[in-house]
N, C-alpha and C positions, 0 to 999 in steps of 0.2 A: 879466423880470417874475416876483413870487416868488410861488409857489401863493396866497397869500392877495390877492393886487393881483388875478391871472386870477380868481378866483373874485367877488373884487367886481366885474370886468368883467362877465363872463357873467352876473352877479346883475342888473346893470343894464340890458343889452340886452334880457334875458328882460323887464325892467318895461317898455322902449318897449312892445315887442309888444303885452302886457298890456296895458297907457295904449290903443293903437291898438284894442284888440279892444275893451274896455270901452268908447271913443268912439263905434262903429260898433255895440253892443251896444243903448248908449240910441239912436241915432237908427233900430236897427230895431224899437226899442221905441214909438216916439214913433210912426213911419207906419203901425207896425200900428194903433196907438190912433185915428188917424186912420181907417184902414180900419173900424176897427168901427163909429164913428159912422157913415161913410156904408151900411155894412150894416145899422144901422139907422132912420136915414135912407129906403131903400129898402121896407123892410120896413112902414115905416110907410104910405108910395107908394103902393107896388105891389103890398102883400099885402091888411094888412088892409082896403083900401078896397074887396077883391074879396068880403070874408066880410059875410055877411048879420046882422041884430039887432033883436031884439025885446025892447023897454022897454028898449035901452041895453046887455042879456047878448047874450053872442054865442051863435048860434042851434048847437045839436048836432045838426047835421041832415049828410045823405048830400054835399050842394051845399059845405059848410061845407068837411066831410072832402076833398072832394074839388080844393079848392083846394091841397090837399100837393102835390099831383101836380104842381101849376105853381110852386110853389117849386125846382124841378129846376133850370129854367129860368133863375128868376130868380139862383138861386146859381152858376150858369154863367158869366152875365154880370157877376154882383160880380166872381170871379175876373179874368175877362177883361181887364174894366176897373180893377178897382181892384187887386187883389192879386197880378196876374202884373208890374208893374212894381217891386212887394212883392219878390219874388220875386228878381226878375231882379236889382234891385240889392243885395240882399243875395248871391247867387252873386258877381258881381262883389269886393265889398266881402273875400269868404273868400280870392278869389284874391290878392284885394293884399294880407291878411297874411300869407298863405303865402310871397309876393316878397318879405315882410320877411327871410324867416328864413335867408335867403344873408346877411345882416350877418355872422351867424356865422364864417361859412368861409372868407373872403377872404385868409387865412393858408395853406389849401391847393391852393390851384389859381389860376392864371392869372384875371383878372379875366373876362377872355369868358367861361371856362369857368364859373365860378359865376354868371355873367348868363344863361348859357343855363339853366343845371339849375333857377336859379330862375323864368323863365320859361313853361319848360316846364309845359304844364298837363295831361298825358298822363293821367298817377297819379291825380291829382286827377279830374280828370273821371272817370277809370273808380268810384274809391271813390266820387264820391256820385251815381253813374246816369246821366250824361250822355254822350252820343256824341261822338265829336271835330267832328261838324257842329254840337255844343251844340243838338243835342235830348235832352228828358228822358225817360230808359228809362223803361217801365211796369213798376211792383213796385218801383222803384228807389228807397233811402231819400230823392232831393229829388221824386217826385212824388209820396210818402206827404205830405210838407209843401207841397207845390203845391198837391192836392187839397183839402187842408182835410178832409178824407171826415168825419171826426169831428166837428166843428163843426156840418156840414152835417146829420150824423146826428142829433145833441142838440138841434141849431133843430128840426127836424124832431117830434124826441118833447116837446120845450118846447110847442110850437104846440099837439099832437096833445091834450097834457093840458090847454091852458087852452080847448078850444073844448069837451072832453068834463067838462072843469066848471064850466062857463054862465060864464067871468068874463066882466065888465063892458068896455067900451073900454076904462075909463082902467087896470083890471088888467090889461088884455092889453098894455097899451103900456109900464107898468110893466114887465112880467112878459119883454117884449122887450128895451128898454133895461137890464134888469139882466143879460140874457145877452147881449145885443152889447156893452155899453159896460162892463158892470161895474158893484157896487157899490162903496162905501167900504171904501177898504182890501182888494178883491178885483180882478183882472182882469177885463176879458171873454174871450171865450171863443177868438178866436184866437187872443187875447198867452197864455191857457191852455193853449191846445194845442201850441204853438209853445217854449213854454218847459217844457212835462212830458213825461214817458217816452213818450204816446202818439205822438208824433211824433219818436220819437227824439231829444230832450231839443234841437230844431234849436238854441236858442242856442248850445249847447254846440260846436257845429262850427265857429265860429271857432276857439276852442280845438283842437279834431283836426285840421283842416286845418293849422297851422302844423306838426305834427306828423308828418302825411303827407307835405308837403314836404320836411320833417326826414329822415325815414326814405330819399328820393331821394338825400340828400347821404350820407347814410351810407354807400350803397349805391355811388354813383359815385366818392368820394372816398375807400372801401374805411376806415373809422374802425371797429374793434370793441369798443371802450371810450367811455364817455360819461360826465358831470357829472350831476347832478341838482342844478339851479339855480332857483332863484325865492325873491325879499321875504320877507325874515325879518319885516318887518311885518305881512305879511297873512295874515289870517288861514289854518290852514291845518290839515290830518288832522294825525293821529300815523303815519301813513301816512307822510306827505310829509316832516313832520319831522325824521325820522329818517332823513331820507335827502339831505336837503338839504346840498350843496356835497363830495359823497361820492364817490369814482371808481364804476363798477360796468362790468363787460362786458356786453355786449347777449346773450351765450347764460347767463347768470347771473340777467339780471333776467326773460327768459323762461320761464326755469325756476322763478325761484324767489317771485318777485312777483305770481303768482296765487293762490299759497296764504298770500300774508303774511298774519297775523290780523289785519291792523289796517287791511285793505285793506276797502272798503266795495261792499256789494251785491252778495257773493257768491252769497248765495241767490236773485238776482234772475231767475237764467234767459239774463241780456243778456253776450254774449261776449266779454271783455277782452282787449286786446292790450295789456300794459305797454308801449310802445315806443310807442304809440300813446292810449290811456287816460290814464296815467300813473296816478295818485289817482281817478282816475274822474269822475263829473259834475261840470263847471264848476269839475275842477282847474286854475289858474294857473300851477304850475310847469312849469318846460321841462327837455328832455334837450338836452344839446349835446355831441354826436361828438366823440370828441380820437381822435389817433394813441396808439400801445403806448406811441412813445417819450413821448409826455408825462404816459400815465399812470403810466407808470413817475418821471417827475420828480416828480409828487404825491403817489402813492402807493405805494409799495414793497414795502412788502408786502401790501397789499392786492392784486395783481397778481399775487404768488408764490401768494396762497392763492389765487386765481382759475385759474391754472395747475393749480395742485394738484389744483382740482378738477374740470376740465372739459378742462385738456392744452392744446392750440395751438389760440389763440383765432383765431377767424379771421371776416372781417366776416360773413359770415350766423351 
């Protein structure tokens, strides 16, 4: 196979994954959408039928206020019921693209053995807060996305301003349905939260998880050179471009790929691991592990000067 047939290879499995992430992208799009209806749905229920009104405004009284306090409750049980099945199938859905990314490797090791490493969901659970009994650690980035905490907090100050500025029923249920359900051309508020930085950008983690997977094979299968692969179609940084279908060694793009200029959201404060980030938020391209010897058939000297400047490369 000559470096340009591999590299349209690897260009093309990196797209399954993508196709797979993206499939499993919309349909955790669609059940949240669903979730928010019946969050507001409920709200409609079981809140406002408990607030009191006079000529139609909703009264700013102590009794009024005081109904927040059973909003706790009620948002316990949305979880419960509607969003921990949310939840639980979107974990699932990250493991099996993670299982995807043994495609890769079937070239170095026995076929068990890359069944098992892919498998394995050791790494994975520890990176996003889960116990190997598959409970979720408290602090951990998936019960920051469990909780919703944010969502719950904004219903909360939403509610708090419309009853301390007398609106009407039909504004409050407005004023509700535009923060559950969304306006035109805007989300609601937990396809919001769930897809921005406050939740650690959670769509984004189908993305990292195949990544963290990735990082296992490296690891086991001892690779210290890798590709930088993905769709020249799609759209993509100047970041990524320039690195796309390129040898690099993993102690080269650690050192050297947190300072690229072209790299995004440096000032952000949020912690990058190139090997794991790559391009950063809701990048599509993939790293994929090769051996010395085959960086060496691609790139030749790219490899000397790798040498040159870092000495015997070795997998960490």
């Amino acid at each position: 196979m000559t470096p340009d047939q591999l590299l349209t290879k690897l260009s093309r499995e990196a797209e399954e994954i993508t196709a797979a992430i993206d499939r499993r992208q919309r349909a955790l799009n669609g059940n949240i959408t669903k979730a928010e209806k019946e969050l507001f749905a409920l709200l409609i229920q079981d809140f406002i039928s408990e607030l009191t009104f006079t000529k139609g405004v909703v009264d700013n009284s102590i009794p009024n206020l005081l109904t927040l306090l059973r909003l706790d409750r009620l948002f316990e049980a949305f979880l419960k019921d509607v969003m921990n099945p949310v939840t639980e199938g979107f974990v699932l859905d990250m493991f099996k693209i993670a299982q995807m990314t043994g495609i890769y490797y079937k070239a170095y090791a026995a076929e068990s053995i890359i069944e098992g490493i892919s498998a394995s969901g050791t790494l994975l659970k520890a990176a996003l807060g889960i116990t190997p009994e598959g409970k979720v650690i408290k602090g951990s980035i998936m019960a920051d996305i469990a909780g919703n905490d944010a969502v719950r907090r904004d219903l909360k100050q939403v509610i708090l301003q419309s009853i301390q500025s007398n609106q009407t029923l039909k504004q409050l249920n407005q004023t509700l349905k535009d923060f559950s359900i969304g306006k035109k051309d805007e989300d609601g508020a937990i396809n919001k939260f769930w897809k921005g930085r406050t939740s650690g950008y959670a769509y984004d983690l189908f993305n990292k998880v195949a990544e963290i997977k990735n990082e296992e094979f490296r690891i086991a299968l001892k690779l210290p050179y890798f590709i930088y692969v993905g769709s020249p179609l799609r759209d993509s940084r100047i970041f990524c471009l320039k690195k796309k279908g390129k040898v690099f060694a993993v102690a080269e793009a650690l050192n050297e790929w947190p300072t690229d200029p072209d790299l995004i959201g440096k000032k952000s404060g949020i912690p990058y691991n190139p090997l794991i980030d790559r391009g950063r938020w809701n990048c599509t391209d993939r790293i994929r592990y090769i051996s010395e010897e085959l960086a060496v058939q691609l790139d030749p000297k790219k490899v000397d000067q790798i040498k040159q400047s870092y000495g015997v490369i070795n997998v960490d």
